[in-house]
C-alpha positions as CSV (number, residue, x, y, z in Angstrom):
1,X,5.4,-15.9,8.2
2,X,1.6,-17.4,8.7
3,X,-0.2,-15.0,11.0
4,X,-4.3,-15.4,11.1
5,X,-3.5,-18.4,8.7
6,X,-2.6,-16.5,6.1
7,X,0.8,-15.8,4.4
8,X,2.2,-12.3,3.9
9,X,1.6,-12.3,0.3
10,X,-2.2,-13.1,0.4
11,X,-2.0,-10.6,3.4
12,X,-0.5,-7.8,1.3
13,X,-2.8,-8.9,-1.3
14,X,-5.8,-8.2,1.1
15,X,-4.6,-4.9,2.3
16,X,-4.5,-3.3,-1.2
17,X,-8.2,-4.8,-1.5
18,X,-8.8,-2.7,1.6
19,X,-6.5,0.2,0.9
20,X,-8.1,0.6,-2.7
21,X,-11.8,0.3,-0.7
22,X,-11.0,3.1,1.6
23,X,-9.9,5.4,-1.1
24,X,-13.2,5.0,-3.0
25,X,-14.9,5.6,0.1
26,X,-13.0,8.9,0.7
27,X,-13.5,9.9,-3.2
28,X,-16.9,9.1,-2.6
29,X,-17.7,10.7,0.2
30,X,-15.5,14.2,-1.2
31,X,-17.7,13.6,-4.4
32,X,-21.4,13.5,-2.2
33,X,-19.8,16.2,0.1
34,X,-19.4,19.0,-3.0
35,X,-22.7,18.4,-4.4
36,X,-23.9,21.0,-2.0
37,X,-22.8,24.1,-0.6
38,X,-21.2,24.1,2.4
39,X,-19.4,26.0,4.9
40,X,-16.1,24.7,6.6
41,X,-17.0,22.3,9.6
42,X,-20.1,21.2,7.9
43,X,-19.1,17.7,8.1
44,X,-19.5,17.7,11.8
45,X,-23.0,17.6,11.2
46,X,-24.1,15.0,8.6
47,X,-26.7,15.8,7.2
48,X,-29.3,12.8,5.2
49,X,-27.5,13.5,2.0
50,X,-23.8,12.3,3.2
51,X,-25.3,9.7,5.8
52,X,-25.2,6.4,3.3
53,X,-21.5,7.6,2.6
54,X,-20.0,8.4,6.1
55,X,-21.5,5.1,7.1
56,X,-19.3,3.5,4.2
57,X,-16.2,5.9,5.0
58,X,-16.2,4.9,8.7
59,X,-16.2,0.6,8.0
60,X,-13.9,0.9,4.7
61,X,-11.7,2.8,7.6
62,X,-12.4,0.6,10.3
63,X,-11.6,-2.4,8.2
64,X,-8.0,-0.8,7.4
65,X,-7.3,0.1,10.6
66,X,-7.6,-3.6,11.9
67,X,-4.5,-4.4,8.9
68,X,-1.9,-1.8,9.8
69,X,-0.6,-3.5,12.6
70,X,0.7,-6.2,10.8
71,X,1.2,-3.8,8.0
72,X,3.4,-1.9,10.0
73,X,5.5,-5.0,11.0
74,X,6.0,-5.9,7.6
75,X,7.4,-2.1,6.9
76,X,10.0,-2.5,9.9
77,X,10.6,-5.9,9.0
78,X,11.7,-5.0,5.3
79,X,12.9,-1.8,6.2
80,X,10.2,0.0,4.3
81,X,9.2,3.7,5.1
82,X,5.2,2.9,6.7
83,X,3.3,5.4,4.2
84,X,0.0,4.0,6.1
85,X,-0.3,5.9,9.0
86,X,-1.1,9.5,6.8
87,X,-4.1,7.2,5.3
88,X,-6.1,7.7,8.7
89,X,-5.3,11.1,10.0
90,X,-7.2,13.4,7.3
91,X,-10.3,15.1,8.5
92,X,-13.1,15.3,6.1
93,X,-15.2,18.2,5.2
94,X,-12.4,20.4,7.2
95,X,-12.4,23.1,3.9
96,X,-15.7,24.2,2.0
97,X,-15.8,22.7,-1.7
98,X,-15.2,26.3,-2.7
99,X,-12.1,26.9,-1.4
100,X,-10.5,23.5,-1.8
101,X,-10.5,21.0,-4.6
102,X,-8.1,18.6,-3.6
103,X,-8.7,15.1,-1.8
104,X,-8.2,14.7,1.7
105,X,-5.5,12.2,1.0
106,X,-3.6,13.7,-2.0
107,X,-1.6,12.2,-5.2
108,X,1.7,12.2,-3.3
109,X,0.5,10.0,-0.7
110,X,-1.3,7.6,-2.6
111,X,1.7,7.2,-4.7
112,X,4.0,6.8,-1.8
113,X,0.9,4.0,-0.6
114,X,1.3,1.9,-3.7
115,X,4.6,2.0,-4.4
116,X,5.4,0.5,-0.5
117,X,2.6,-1.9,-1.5
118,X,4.6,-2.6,-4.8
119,X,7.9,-3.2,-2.4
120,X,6.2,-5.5,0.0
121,X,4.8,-7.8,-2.9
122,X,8.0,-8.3,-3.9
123,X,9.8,-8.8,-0.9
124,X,7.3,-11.3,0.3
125,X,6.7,-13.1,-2.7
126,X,7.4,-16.8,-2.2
127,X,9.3,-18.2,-4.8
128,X,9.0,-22.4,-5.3
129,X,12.0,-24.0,-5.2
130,X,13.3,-25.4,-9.0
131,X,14.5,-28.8,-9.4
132,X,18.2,-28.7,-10.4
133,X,19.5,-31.8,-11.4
134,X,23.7,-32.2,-11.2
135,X,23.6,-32.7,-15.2
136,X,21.4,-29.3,-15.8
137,X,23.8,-27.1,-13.7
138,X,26.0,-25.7,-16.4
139,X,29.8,-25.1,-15.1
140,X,30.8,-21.4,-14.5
141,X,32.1,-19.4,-17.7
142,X,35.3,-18.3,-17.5
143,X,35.2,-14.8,-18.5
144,X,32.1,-14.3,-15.6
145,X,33.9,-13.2,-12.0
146,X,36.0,-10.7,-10.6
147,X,38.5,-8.8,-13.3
148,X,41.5,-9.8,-11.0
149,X,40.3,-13.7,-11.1
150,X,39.8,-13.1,-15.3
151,X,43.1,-11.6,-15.4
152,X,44.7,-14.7,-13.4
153,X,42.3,-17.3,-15.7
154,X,43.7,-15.4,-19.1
155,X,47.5,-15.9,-17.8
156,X,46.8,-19.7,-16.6
């Protein structure tokens, strides 16, 4: 399926480009965030320090958000569980570094992240067509098939 002229393997290709983008901005941010101390709420106000990394945060999250629409169809379409929405709805600086060490977005949803990006490669990878000539094609082996059809085979 071409959408925006490009198939959903170069597509899916792109969106871990961006996923793996965001995250980095998130870590980074997280990692500029704790170099200070801060109260909870802090990030409301952003301060010089965290300015050059919100600015990167909010277009590494602007440029996901513009994906997941056709990420999402490709979810429904293969039947996947859509692990993308929980990327966007974390709220940074909500905890002080002091009382909270963990990543906005933690292990178990990055893991759940790649491994539906994992799926979606290989459900959308396009596989060329092989040559078969009428001479290569081997005949069937006889002991392959069902047991009842090797049991009728044995006795005929």
């Amino acid at each position: 399926m071409l959408e925006d002229g490009i198939s959903d393997q170069e597509f899916i290709a792109g969106l871990r480009a961006a996923i793996e983008r965001y995250l980095g901005a998130v870590d980074q941010w997280e990692a500029a965030y704790q170099k200070y101390y801060r109260l909870p709420g802090d990030a409301a106000r952003i301060n010089g320090d965290l300015e050059a990394e919100q600015r990167a945060y909010r277009e590494r999250r602007r440029e996901l958000e513009q994906m997941l629409p056709r990420a999402r169809r490709l979810c429904l379409k293969h039947r996947l569980r859509d692990p993308f929405r929980g990327l966007l709805r974390i709220s940074l600086g909500r905890y002080a570094p002091q009382h909270r060490v963990d990543s906005a977005i933690g292990r178990s949803e990055r893991n759940e992240v790649t491994k539906c990006l994992v799926e979606l490669s290989g459900t959308c990878q396009e596989w060329e067509p092989t040559s078969t000539s009428t001479s290569a094609v081997a005949e069937p082996e006889s002991d392959r098939g069902s047991l009842l059809r090797r049991l009728v085979n044995y006795f005929y």
